[in-house]
N, C-alpha and C positions, 0 to 999 in steps of 0.2 A: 226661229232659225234652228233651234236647237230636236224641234218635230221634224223639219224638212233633211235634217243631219240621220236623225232617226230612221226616217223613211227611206236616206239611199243604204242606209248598211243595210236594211232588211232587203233590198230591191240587188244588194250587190250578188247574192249566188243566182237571182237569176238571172242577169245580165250576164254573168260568164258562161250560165249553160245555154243562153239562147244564140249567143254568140260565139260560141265556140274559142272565147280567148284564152288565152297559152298563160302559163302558169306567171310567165312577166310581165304581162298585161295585167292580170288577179293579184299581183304581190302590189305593182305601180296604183292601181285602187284604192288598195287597203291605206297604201302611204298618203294618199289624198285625201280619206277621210279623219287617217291619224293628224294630218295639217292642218284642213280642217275643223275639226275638234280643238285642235290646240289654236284657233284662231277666233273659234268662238269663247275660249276662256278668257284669251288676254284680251277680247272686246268687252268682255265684264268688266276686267279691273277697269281698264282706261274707261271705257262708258259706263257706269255700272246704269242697270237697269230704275228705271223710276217706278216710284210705287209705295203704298203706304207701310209704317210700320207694322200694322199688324192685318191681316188677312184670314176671313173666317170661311173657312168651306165646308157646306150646309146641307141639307135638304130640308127644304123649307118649313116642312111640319115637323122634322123631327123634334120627340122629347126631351132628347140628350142634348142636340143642338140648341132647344129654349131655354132650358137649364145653363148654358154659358153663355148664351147672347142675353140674358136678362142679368146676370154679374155684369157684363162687361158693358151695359146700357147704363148701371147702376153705379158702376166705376167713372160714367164721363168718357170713355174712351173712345175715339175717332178710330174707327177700322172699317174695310171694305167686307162686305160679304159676296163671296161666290158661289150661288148656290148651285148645286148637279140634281142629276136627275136621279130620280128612285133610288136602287141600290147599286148605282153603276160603280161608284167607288170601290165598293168591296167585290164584286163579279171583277173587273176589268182590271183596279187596281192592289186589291188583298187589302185593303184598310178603311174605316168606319169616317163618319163624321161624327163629329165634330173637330175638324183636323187645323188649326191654329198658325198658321205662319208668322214667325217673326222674322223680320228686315234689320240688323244691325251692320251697319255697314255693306260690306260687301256680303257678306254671310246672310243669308235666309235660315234658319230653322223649322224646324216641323214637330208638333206636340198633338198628339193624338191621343185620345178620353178621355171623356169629361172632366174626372177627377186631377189628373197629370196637369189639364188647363187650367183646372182652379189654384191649384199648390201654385201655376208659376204666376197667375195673375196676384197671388198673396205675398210670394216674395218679390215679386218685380214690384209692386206699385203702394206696398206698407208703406217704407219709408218715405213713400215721396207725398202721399195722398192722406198719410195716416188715418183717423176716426173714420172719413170716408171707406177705405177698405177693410173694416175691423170684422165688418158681415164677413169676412174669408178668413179669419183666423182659424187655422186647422186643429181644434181642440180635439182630444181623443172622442169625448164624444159624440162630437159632429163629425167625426170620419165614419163612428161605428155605424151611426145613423145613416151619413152619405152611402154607406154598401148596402143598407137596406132596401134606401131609395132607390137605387142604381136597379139594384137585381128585381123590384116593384115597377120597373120602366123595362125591364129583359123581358116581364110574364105580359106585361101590355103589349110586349111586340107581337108576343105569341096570340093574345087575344084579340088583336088586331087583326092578322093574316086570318087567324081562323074564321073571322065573319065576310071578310074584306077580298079574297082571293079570286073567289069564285064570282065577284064582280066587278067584271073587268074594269068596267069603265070609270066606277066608283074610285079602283087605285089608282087606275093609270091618273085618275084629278090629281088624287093624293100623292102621286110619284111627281109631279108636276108637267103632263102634258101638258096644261093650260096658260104656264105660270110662263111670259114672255120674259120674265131673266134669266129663265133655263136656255143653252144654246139650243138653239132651234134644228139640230142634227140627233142630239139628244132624246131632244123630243120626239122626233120621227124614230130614231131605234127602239126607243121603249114600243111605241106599236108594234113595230114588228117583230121582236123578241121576246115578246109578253109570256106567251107558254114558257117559255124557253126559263124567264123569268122566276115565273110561277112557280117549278119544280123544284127552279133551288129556293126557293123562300120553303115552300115545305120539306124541304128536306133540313136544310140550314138548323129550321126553326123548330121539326120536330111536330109539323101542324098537324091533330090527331085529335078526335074526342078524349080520350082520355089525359092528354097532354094540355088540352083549351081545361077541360074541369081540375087539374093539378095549380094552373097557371091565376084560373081565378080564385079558388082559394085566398091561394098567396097572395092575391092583389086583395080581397077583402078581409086578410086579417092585419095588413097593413093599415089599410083603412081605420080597422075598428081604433087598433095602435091609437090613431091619429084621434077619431071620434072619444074615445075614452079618457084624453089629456086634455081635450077642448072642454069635453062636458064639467072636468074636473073644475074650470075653472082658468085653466093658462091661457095666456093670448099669443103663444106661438107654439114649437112643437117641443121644444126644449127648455121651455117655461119662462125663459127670459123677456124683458119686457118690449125689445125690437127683434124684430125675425133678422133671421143670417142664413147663411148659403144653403141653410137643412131646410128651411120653409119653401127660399126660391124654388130648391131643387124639385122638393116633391108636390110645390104648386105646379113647374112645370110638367112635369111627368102625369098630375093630374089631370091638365090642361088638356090631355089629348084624347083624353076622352070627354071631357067636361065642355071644352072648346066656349070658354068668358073670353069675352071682350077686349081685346088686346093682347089674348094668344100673338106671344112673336113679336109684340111691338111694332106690328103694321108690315113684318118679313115675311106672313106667313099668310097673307089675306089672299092669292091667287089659288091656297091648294087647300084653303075650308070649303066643309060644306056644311050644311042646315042640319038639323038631327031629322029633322021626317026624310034626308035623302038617305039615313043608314038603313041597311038590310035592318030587315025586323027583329028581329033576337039581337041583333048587336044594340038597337036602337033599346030594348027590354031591359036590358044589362044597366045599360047608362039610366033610364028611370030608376031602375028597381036602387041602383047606389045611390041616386039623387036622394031618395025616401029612407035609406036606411042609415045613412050618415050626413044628414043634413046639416051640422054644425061644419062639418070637413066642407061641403061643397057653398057654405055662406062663407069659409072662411079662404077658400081659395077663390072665392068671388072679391072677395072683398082684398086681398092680395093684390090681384089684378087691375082693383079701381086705384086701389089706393098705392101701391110700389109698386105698377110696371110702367106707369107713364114715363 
């Protein structure tokens, strides 16, 4: 109702210029959609809409987005996922996923990055779930760590686009052309907006050889980070003896390029592909870090068998 309300205010100038109505006509409109408006409010209260407490909207492979849907699989939590397509969120609507809705009463909320979702997943659900949610206590040094993580999932975007762009087909899987819980409208405009697409992903993201060589760097000295604590001896990444929200995170963000078994939790199986389908040099990349940090990638294998069911 509240689309179809939408659609007459934007259709209202030109209905008065195609008709030529007189400025009492143009005023008597505006009053009907102002009643309107006001009559789908007080249909909230009295009806209020049905629908789950919490609501996750997605894009099926994203990193950021496995990163809080493997918390919230971790937590027990009963939530719906909406996934969209590609990057229509941020083109059409200015904002990213992983975008969080919560339902309390009449009131819906909205919590947008990762990080913001995990703080309310830690205060909302301590208290009531305790040892269960202790993986999300916000220690300073699990935060320091989460912005490493975070900004080691920014330069994988960039390394992403940089191989992935100029094939078409290859994204538009990964945007989820393919994936039938994407609306099926969605999936027809990403075809056809694709260039259109393209230029702002390279602009956005700054796609450039010299920008892909800064980016991977930064993703392999993270790595080493990682390989050099393993080798040490620790069995997670902050040396304690269960992993918490720093492991899930940068197993996720791992994930997408690593792509183990139960990437997603079974949300993301419509927009994987094989590695012999990556462009060659992307597919180079993912060997050549297989062989040089092999403890990281046994140990985010082993993450995936063992804490994401």
């Amino acid at each position: 109702m509240r689309l179809i309300h939408a659609l007459f205010l934007l259709a209202l100038p030109i209905v008065v210029a195609c008709y030529g109505l007189s400025v009492l006509s143009a005023v008597l409109l505006v009053l009907l959609a102002l009643v309107w408006r006001w009559c789908i409010t007080l249909a909230g209260i009295l009806a209020p809409g049905k629908g789950p407490e919490l609501e996750l909207e997605t894009i099926s492979a994203s990193h950021f987005v496995e990163k809080v849907r493997w918390c919230m699989d971790r937590l027990g939590l009963e939530y719906r996922e909406r996934p969209c397509a590609g990057v229509f969120g941020v083109v059409f609507k200015g904002r990213t996923v992983p975008l969080l809705k919560v339902r309390t009463g009449l009131v819906v909320s909205e919590i947008g990055e990762s990080p913001a979702i995990l703080r309310y997943l830690w205060g909302r659900y301590y208290a009531e779930l305790g040892e269960t949610a202790a993986f999300l206590e916000p220690t300073v040094e699990r935060l320091e760590w989460e912005q490493s993580i975070d900004a080691y999932g920014r330069m994988l975007q960039v390394w992403v686009y940089y191989h992935m762009l100029d094939e078409r087909k290859l994204t538009l899987h990964a945007w989820g052309v393919n994936n039938p819980k994407i609306p099926l409208w969605q999936r027809w405009l990403l075809v056809v907006i694709y260039p259109l697409l393209a230029v702002f992903i390279r602009r956005a993201f700054r796609i450039s050889d010299k920008h892909y060589q800064k980016a991977t760097a930064k993703i392999e000295a993270i790595l080493q980070d990682v390989e050099t604590r393993l080798e040490a001896g620790s069995q997670t990444i902050l040396g304690g003896d269960n992993p918490d929200f720093v492991d899930f995170a940068f197993s996720a963000m791992t994930g997408l390029w690593l792509q183990p078994v139960g990437y997603g939790g079974g949300k993301a199986d419509a927009v994987m592909m094989a590695r012999d389908q990556l462009p060659e040099a992307m597919r180079a990349d993912v060997e050549g870090w297989i062989a040089k940090f092999p403890m990281t990638e046994r140990y985010v294998q082993r993450l995936y068998r063992e804490q994401r069911s």
